[in-house]
N, C-alpha and C positions, 0 to 999 in steps of 0.2 A: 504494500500500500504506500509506503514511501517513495517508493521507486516510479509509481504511478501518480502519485502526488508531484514529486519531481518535474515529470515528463509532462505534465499539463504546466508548472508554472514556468517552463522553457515555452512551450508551445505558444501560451499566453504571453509570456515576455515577447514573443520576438512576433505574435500577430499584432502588438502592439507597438513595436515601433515600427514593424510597417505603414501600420497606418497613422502614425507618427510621421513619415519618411513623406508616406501621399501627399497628405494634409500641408507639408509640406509646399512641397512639388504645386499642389492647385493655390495656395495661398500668392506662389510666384507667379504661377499662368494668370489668376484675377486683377492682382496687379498691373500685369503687362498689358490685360484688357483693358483696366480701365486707362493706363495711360494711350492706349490705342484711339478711347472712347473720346478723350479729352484733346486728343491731336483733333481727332475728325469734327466735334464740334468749332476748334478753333478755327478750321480751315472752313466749315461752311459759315460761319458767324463771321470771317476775314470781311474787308469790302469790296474785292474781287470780287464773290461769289456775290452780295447781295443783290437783292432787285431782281435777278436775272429766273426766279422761280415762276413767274408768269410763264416765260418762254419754254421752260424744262420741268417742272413741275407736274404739268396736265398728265406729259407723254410718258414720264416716269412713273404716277401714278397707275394707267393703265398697262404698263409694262408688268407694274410688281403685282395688279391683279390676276393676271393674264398667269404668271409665274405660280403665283400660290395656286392658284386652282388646276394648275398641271402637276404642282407639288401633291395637292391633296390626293389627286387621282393616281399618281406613282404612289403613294405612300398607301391608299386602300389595294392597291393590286397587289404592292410586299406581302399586306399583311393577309390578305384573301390568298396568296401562295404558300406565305408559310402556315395556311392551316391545314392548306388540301392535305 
């Protein structure tokens, strides 16, 4: 029973700094997004970019519905396959 006590608090130790290790690892990946997130509002918020949503705005809109609703339909065929 010791022995088996042992082997679980090894087991446990080292499932836990794995995920120690991830937690990690994603705490850097969130980061990198949000400074990603905070480039891309500076660039659309710039005064290059202002004003100019009249003209690209509409067409972009209808593009990214256009986009999702072929997304949704790839993503019900995935999953209608993976049930066959």
């Amino acid at each position: 029973t010791r022995d088996a006590d042992q082997k679980y608090l090894d087991d446990l130790t080292a499932t836990c700094e794995q995920k120690a290790t991830d937690f990690e690892s994603r705490q850097q990946l969130r980061a990198e997004e949000i400074e990603a997130i905070e480039k891309a509002i500076e660039i659309i918020s710039s005064s290059s970019v202002k004003g100019h949503a009249e003209t690209y705005l509409p067409t972009l809109a209808q593009q990214s519905a256009g986009s999702s609703t072929a997304l949704a339909m790839l993503r019900a065929d995935a999953h209608n396959n993976a049930q066959a």
